[in-house]
C-alpha positions in Angstrom: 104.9 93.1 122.6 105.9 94.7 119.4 108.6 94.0 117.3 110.8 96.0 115.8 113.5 96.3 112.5 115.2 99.1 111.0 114.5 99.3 107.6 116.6 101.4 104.5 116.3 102.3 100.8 118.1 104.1 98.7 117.7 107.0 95.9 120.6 106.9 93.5 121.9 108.7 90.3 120.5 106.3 87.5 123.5 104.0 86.1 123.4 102.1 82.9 125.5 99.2 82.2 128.1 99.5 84.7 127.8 96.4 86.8 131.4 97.4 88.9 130.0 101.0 89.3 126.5 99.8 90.5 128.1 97.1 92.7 130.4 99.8 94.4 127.8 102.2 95.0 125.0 99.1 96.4 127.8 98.1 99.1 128.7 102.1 99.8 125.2 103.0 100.4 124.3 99.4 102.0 127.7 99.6 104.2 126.4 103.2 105.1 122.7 102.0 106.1 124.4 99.0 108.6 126.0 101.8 110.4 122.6 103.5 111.0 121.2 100.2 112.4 119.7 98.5 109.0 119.1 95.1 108.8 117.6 95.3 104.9 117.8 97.6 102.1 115.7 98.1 99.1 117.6 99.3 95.8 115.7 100.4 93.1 114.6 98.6 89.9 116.5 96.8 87.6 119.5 99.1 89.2 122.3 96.4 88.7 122.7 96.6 84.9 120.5 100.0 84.5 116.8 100.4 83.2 116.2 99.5 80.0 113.1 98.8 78.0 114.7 97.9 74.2 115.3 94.2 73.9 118.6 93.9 72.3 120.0 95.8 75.4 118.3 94.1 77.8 119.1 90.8 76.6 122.7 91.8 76.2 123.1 93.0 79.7 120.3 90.4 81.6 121.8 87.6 83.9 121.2 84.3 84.7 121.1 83.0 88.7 122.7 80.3 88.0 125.7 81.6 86.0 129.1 82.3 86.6 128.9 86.1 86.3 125.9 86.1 88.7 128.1 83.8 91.5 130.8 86.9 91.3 128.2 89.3 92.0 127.7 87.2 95.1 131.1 87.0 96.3 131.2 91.3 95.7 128.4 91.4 98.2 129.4 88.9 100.9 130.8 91.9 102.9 127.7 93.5 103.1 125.7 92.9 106.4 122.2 93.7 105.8 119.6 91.8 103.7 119.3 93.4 100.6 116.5 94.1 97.7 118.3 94.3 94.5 116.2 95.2 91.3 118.1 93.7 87.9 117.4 92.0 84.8 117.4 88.4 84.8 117.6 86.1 82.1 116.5 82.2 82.7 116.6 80.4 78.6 115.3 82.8 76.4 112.9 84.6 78.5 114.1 87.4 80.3 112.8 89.1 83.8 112.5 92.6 85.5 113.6 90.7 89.0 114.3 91.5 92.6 116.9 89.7 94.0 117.1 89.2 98.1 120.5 88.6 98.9 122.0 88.3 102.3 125.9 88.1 102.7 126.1 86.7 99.3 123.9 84.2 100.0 120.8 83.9 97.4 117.8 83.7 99.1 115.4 84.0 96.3 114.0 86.2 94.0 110.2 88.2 93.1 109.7 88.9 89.8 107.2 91.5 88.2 104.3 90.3 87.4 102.4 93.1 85.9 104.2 94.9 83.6 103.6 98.5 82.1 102.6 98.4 78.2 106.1 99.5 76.7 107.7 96.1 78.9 106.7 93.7 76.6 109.5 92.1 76.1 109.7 90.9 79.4 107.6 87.7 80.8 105.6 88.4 83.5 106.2 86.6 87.1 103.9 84.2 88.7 104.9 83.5 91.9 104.5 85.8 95.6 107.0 85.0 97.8 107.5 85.9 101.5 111.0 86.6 103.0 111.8 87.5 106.3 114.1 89.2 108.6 114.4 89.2 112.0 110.7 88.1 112.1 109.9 91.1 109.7 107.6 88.7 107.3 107.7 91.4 103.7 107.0 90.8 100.2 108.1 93.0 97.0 106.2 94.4 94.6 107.8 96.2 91.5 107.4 100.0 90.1 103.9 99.5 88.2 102.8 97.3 90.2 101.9 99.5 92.8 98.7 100.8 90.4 97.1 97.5 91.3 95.2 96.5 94.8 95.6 92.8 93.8 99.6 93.2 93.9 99.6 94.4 97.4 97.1 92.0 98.9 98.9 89.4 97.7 101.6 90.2 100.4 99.1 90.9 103.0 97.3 87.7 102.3 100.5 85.9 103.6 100.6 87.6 106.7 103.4 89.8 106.0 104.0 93.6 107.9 106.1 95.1 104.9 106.0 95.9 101.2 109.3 96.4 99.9 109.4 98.4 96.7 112.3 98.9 94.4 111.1 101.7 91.4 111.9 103.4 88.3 110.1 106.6 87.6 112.9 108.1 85.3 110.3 110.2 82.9 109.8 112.7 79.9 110.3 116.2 81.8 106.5 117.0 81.1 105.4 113.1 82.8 108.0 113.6 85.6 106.6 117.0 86.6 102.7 115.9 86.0 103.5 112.6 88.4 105.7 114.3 90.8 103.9 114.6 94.0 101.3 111.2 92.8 103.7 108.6 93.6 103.3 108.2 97.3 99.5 109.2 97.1 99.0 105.8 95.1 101.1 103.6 97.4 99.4 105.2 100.2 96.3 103.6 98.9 98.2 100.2 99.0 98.7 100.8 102.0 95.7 102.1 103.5 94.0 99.0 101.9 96.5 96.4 103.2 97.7 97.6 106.6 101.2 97.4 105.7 104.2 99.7 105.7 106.0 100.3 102.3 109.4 101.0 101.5 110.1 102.4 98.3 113.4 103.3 96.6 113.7 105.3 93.2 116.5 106.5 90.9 116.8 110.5 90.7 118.3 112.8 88.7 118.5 113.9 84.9 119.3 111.4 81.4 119.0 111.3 77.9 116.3 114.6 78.2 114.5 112.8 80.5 114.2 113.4 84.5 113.3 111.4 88.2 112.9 113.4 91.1 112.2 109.9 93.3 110.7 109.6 95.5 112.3 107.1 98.1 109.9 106.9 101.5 108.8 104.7 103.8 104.8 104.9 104.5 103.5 103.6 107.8 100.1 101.6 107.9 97.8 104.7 108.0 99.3 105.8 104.9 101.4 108.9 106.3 104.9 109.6 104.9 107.5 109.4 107.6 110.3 109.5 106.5 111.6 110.8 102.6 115.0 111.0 100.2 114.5 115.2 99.3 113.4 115.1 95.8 116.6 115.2 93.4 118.8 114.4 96.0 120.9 110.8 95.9 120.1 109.4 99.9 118.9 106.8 102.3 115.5 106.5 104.2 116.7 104.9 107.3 114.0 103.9 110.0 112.8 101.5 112.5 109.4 100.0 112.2 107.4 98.5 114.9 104.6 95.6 114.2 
């Protein structure tokens, strides 16, 4: 008999360095996929204290787990039901992270960080470690953004058995990269997918900063690679859908 869990993810106006405005929009939009029947949702990356690729300001706004400031954040989402994905910047000693967080009623549960990361995100150290989570038997795994350009990423979930690929992205580009990648996005997790057996949920940023642009996109991709449900392209929104395994 199959199984099934509603899955969300969310496309959202990029926000940088406003950690009450990102926390107030991550509980709206996860408040609003719990009343549609979601038991997790994916944010997009590093959306807690914004993008950033320059190292002062990524140092200054990167967070450690264990710290004080990190424990508040907690206690902000402790009213959320669903198990969220939350991409931010994490800071452990001097090294510093693009992370996913997987948080579920405030509760830390663990954390995936990016392993391979694009050429201008050198100033990050690379992850090591693949972990599983689960929800409601829903076994998934997260890969980050870039990541998705590589077939070893992916079958490193699949390997473990999972059913899902969550995906938190940033794809906020010069107007002539944004336009050249538009409609390429889902074509290349589609061949994650199509490779793995999996389903993928991705979420994205959207909208227009600084001169540059993202149109998304936010989808979720069953295992035959087929788009079935999609954020409209330069809209803020929520995928919301059951999956079956």
């Amino acid at each position: 008999m199959n199984l099934c869990v509603t899955v969300a993810a969310c496309q959202l106006i990029d926000i940088q360095d406003d950690l009450e405005q990102s926390l107030d929009r991550i509980i709206d939009y996860a408040t609003r996929a719990a009343g549609q029947g979601a038991q997790l949702v994916c944010f997009p990356e590093c959306y807690l204290q914004g993008y950033v690729v320059r190292e002062s300001t990524a140092r200054q706004r990167a967070i450690d787990l264990s710290s004080v400031a990190f424990k508040n954040i907690l206690k902000r989402l402790a009213v959320v039901q669903p198990l969220l994905v939350i991409g931010m910047i994490e800071q452990e000693g001097d090294k510093i992270y693009i992370t996913a967080v997987v948080v579920r009623q405030g509760e830390l549960l663990g954390r995936y960080r990016k392993s391979r990361l694009a050429p201008f995100e050198s100033i990050f150290e690379p992850g090591e470690k693949v972990p599983i989570f689960e929800v409601e038997g829903l076994r998934f795994g997260i890969n980050i953004c870039y990541e998705l350009n590589f077939s070893e990423c992916a079958a490193a979930i699949a390997n473990q058995n999972a059913h899902l690929m969550v995906c938190p992205c940033y794809n906020m580009l010069s107007n002539a990269n944004a336009e050249r990648w538009k409609f390429k996005h889902n074509a290349i997790r589609a061949e994650r997918i199509v490779e793995t057996g999996l389903w993928l949920i991705s979420a994205d940023v959207t909208g227009e900063r600084d001169g540059q642009i993202s149109y998304g996109p936010t989808a979720l991709i069953d295992p035959n690679g087929t788009v079935v449900a999609q954020v409209p392209l330069m809209e803020e929104g929520l995928v919301v859908q059951e999956i079956c395994y």
